[in-house]
N, C-alpha and C positions, 0 to 999 in steps of 0.2 A: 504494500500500500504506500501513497507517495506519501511523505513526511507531509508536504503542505495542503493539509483538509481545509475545500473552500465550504464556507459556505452551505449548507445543502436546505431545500424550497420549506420554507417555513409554511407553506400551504397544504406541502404531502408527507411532511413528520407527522408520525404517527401518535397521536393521542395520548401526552403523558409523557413523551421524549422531548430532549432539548435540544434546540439547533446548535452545532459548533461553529461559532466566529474565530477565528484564528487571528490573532491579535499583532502585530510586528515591535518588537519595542528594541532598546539597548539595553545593555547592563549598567551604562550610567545611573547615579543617582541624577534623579530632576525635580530638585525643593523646592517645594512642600508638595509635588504633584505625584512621582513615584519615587521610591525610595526601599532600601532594603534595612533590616534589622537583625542580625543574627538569620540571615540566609530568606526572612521572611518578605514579600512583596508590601509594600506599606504607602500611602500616601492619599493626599485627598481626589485624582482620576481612578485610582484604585478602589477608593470609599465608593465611589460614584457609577460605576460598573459591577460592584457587587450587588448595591441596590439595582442594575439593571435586570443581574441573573434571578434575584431574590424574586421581581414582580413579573419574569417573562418567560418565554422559551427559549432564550437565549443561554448557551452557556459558552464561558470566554475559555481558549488554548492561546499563553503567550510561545512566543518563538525569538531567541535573542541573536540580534544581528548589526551588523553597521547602522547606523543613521543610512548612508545614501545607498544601501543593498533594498533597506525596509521600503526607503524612499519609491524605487525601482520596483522592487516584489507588488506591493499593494497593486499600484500603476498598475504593473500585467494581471494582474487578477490572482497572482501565486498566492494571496495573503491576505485576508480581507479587508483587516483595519490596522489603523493610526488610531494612537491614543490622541496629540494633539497637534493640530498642524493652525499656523497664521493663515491669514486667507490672505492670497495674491489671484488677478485675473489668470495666470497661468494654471495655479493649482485648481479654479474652480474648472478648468476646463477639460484635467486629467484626471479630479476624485468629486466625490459628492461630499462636502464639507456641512456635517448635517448640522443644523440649525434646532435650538437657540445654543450659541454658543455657552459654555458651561464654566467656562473659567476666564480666567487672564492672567499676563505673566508683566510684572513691572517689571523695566528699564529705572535703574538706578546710579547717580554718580558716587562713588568716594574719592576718597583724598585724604590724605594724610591728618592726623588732628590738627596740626600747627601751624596746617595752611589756614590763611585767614581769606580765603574765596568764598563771597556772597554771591549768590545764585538767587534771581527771581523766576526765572522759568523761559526767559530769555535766551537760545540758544547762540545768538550772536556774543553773548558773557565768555562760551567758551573758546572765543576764536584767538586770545594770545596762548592756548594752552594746549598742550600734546593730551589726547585724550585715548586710553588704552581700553584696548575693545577684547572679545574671543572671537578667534576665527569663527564665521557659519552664523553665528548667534544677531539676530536682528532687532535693533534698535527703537524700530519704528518710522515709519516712509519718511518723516520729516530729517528726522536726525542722520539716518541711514544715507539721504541727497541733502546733506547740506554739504557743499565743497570746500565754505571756507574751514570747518571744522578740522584740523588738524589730527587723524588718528592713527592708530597704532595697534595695528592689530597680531594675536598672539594666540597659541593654540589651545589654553586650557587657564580657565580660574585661578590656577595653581599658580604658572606664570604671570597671571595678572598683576597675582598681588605681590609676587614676588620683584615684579619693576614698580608697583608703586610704592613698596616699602623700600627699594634700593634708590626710589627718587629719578629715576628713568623715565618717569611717566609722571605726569601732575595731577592728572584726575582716572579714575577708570568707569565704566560702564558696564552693567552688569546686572545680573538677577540678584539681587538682596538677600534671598533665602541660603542660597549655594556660597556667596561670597560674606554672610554674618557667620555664616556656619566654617567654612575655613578660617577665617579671621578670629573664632573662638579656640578651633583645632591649633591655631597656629601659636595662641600665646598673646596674640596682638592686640587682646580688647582695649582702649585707651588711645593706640596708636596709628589707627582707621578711623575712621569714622565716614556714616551715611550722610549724604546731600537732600534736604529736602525743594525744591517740589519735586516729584517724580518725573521722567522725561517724560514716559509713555508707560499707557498699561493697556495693551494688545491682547484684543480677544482671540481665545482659540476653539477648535471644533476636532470632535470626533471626526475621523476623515475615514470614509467605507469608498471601495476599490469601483469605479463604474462598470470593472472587467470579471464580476462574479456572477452567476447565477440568481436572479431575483431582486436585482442590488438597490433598484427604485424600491421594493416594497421591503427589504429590510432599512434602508433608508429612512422611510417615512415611518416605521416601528420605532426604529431607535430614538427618531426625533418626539413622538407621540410620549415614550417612556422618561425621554432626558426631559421635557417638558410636565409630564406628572411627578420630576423629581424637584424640581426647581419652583414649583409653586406648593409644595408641600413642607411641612415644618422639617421636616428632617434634612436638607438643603442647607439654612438656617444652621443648622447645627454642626454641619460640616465645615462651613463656613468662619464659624468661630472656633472651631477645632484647630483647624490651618492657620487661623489665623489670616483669612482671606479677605477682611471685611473692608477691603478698598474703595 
């Protein structure tokens, strides 16, 4: 049997069986949204897909891969779903980005504590400044095309901090979850510090493959089901769980 089970007709599962979605994820952690514990899958897209198995026919199989393999697999239909993807006119034209989006992911600046840079929200503030980016990782349209913005882009969190604590960088941009939570692991609370207003907080979407078997009507389930999760108290609760209440 091939490794990758798409899908099968949520109309001819037999009464009392669950359909298998096959899920594409990495082994990255991605805070506060998935995350491991002691070998365990944990996070709040996690929280939010077990309520999907819990009220439907749905049952999820992850499968761990590159980002641009998952990226690829889903596309051909090898793989059904993406836990989160940003919406660009591109990607709506190669996946179904189901609707209402269920989360978002802030863009965040730091900098050193001792830098004395005020920030109103102004992105023209940071044009005397090198501003240290991850590779892949998206900003938000605005920030992502500004040209005069001077950046610096780097291939992991790790290195981020690592140039803006060696002063190689003046400011970084980044997810606040992954880069509070290094900056704790690292010993440095005191010596970082977060930038308030937020650049950007970019919503994102379950993203099911257009190249499966039934894909418009598990589309429209998942959307029905992420929709009776988000107007229900238990949403709400999630929410401040994560610590998501932006």
């Amino acid at each position: 049997m091939s490794f990758f089970v798409n899908a099968k007709s949520v109309e001819t599962s037999p009464k009392g069986t669950k359909t298998t979605i096959t899920i594409a994820t990495t082994d990255a952690d991605y805070l506060p949204f998935k995350f491991e514990v002691d070998g365990v899958r944990q996070g709040f897209t996690i929280d939010v897909l077990d309520y999907i198995e819990t009220h439907s026919e749905f049952d999820f199989e992850f499968i761990v891969l590159s980002w641009p393999r998952a990226l690829h697999l889903v596309e051909l239909g090898k793989i059904d779903l993406l836990l989160s993807l940003f919406k660009t006119k591109e990607r709506v034209e190669k996946y179904h980005l189901i609707e209402p989006s269920y989360g978002g992911e802030i863009s965040q600046l730091f900098t050193l504590t001792d830098n004395n840079f005020e920030f109103t929200g102004q992105l023209e503030q940071l044009t005397p400044y090198t501003v240290g980016s991850t590779r892949g990782y998206s900003s938000g349209k605005i920030f992502n095309h500004a040209e005069y913005i001077t950046t610096f882009p780097t291939i992991s969190e790790e290195v981020l901090l690592k140039l803006l604590v060696g002063k190689r960088i003046d400011l970084a941009i980044t997810n606040p979850f992954t880069f509070n939570n290094l900056i704790l692991k690292q010993n440095l609370v005191g010596k970082v510090k977060p930038i308030e207003p937020y650049i950007t907080i970019t919503p994102f979407y379950l993203t099911l493959s257009k190249n499966i078997p039934n894909s418009l009507l598990i589309k429209n389930r998942l959307a029905e089901l992420l929709q009776q999760l988000m107007t229900s108290p238990e949403y709400q609760k999630l929410l401040d769980k994560y610590q998501l209440n932006y």
